[in-house]
N, C-alpha and C positions, 0 to 999 in steps of 0.2 A: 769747863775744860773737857777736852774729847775722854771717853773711854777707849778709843784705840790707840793700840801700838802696834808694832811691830811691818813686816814686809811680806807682804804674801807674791812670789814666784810665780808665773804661771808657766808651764814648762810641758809643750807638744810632743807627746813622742806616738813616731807613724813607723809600722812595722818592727818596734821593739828598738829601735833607733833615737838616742836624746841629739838633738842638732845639735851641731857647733852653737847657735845663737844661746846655748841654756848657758853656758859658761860667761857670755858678754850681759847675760841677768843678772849674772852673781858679781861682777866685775861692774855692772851699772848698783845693784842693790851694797856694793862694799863702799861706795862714794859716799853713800846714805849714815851708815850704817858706823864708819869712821867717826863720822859728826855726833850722830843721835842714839848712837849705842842700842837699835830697835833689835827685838829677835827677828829672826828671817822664819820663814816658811815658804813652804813650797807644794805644788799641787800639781798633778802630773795627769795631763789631758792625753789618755790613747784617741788619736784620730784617726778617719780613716773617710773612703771618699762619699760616705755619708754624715759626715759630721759636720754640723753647722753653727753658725752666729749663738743662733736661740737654743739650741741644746747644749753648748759649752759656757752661756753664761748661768745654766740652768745651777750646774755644777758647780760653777765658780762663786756660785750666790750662798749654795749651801756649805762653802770651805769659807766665805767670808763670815757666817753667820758664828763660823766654829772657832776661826782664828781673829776675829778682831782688828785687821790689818789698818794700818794708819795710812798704806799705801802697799798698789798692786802695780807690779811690774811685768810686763808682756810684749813678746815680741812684736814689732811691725810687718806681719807675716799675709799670709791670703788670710785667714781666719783672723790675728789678730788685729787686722786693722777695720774689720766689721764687729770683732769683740768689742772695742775698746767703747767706742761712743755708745754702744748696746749695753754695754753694763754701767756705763754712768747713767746711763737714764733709768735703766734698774732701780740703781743705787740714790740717785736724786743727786747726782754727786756733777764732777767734772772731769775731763781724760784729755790729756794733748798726747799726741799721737807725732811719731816719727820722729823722735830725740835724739840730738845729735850728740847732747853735752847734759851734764848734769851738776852742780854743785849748794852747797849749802850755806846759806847767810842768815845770821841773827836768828837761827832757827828754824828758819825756811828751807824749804827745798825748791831752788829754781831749775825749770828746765829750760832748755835752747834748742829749737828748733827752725828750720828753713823754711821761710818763705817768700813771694812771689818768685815763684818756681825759681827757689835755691839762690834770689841775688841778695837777699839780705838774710837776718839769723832774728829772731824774735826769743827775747827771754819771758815766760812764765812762770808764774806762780798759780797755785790751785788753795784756793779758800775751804774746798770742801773737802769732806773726807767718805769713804777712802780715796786719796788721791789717785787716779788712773794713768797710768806712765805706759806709750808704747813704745821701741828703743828699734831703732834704725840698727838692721844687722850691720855688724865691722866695724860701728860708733863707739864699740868700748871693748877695752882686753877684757877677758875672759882670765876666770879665777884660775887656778891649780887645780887639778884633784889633790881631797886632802884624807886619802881611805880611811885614817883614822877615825873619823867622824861617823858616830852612827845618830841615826837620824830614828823619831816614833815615826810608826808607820800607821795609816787612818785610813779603809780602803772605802769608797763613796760610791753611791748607788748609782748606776749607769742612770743615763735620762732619756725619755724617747721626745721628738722630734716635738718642738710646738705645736699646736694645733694650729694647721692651714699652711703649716711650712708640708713641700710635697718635693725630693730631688729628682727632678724630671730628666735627665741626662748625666750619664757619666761618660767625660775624656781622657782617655788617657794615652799622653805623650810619651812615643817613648824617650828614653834618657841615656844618651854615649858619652860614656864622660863623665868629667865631674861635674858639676852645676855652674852653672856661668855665676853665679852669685858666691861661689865656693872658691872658686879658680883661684890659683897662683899670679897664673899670664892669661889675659883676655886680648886678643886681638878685634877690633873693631872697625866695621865696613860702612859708610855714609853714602849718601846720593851718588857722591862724584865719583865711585866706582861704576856709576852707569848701567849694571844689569848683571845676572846670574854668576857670568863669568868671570868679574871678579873677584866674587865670595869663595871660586874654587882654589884662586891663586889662595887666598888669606886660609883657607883650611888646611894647603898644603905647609905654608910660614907655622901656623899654628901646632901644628902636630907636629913640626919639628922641634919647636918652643916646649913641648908639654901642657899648651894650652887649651883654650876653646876659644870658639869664634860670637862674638855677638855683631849687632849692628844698630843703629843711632834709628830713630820712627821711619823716615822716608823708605828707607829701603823695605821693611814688612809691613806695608802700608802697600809698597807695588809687588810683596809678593817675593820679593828676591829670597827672602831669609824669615825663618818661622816668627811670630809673634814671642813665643816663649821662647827667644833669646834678644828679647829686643835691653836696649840698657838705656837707662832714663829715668825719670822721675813717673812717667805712666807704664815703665816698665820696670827693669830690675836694678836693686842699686847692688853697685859692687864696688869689692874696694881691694883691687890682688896688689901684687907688689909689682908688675909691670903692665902698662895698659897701651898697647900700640895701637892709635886713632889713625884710621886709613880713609882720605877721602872724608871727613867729618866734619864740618863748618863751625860745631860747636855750639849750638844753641843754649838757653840756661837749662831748661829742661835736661838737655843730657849731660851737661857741663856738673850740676847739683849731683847727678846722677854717680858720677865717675869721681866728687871729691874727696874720698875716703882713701883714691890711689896713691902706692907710694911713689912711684914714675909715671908719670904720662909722654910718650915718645908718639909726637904730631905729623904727621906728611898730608902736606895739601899742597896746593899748586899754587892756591891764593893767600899771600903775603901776610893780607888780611885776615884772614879768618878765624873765628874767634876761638876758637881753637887752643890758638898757640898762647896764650891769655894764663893757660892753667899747666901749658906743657912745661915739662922737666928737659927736655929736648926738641926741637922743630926743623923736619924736611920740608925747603919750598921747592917742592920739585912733583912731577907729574908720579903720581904711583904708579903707572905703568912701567915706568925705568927703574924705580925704587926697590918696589916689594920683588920683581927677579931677580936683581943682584944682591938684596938683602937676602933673600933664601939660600940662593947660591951658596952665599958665605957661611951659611949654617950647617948647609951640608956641609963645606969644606972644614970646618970649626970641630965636628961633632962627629964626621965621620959617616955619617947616614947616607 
């Protein structure tokens, strides 16, 4: 029988900042934890834009070695999805990565996750321990704060870089707005908006919204719109409470991408498109007629 128990957290914090995803830990680690009665733990990575794969499993080796975890739970983040399979081979162990769902049978803990890009959903089980869990942000409420709760504090010795890891380039993007991965209301621009000028109408719709703008591969592929708003499955998943697809055909790739929205409001010209497959509401109509009389009405609606 294993000697571990319990849930080790792994929990990012950049600029003295804990994401929103730390609370969808404790809200994925409470599914667990309802069944298997495990203590939690938690371990708090300062990163920063030299911090890598190899130096945060460095640390994460030395809080497993402390806490005994029967299972580690970690965001689907830039770093944790280079963490995740990095510390199972560490570990000699196993990691699925990008969990949508999680629950408990006969003892087990199975997770659900997407694949061939998001048309079906794969349930696992992990045989090894510690189990390596990474959690698709917006796939699960996020706990309460509970002040009451005080926690022992264990403070762990920073680690310097592997040997032969070298960070040859630092980018940095700036950020207006809240994060398309954050956002309330995302509006969303595809092919068939045709070039630059599009994306200025949907910024204007957008900042009326209180939102931000992403767009489907094609378009930051030709350049119209930054990569670091693209939304998809090789870009960012989001999951706001309104998602308005402009001009977007709907591929699975972005389709997986966007299913965590609580409305999807579609406008394409074609009937077809698959698009309207996943929408909560659908325009067949050319966006060109669309999105000006839709803004119109926002101004007139809101006063702006």
């Amino acid at each position: 029988m294993s000697d571990n128990t319990g849930i080790l957290i792994v929990v990012e914090i950049k600029d003295g900042i804990v994401p929103p995803i730390a609370g969808e830990l404790f809200g994925a680690a409470k599914i667990i934890s309802n069944e298997l009665n495990p203590i939690i733990s938690v371990v708090a990575i300062r990163t920063t834009t030299n911090t890598n794969a190899s130096a945060a499993a460095s640390i994460l080796e030395t809080a497993i070695k402390q806490s005994h975890p029967a299972f580690v739970l970690l965001g689907e983040t830039d770093l944790g999805r280079d963490l995740a399979p990095l510390l199972a081979g560490r570990l000699n162990s196993a990691a699925v990565t990008d969990v949508v769902a999680l629950r408990v049978e006969s003892g087990a803990v199975i997770a659900t996750r997407p694949v061939y890009g998001g048309n079906a959903l794969a349930d696992i089980a992990i045989e090894t321990e510690p189990q390596i869990i990474s959690i698709r942000p917006k796939s699960f409420a996020p706990v309460a704060i509970d002040e009451s709760r005080v926690a022992n504090i264990i403070e762990l010795p920073d680690v310097e870089p592997a040997a032969g890891v070298r960070v040859l380039e630092h980018v940095i993007i700036p950020q207006q707005g809240p994060k398309i991965e954050e956002a309330k209301i995302v509006v969303g621009g595809g092919r068939g908006l045709g070039g630059l000028e599009g994306f200025a109408q949907l910024k204007q719709l957008a900042h009326l919204l209180g939102g931000v703008v992403g767009a489907s591969r094609p378009p930051c592929d030709q350049g119209w719109w930054p990569e670091s708003g693209q939304i998809g499955v090789t870009g960012k998943i989001i999951s706001p409470d309104l998602y308005i697809a402009v001009g977007i055909s709907g591929s699975s790739q972005h389709v997986s991408g966007v299913s965590g929205t609580k409305t999807v409001v579609a406008i394409n010209k074609d009937a077809e498109a698959n698009i309207f497959k996943v929408a909560t509401y659908g325009v067949v109509a050319d966006w060109k007629k669309v999105i000006p009389a839709f803004t119109a009405k926002v101004k007139e609606l809101t006063g702006r």
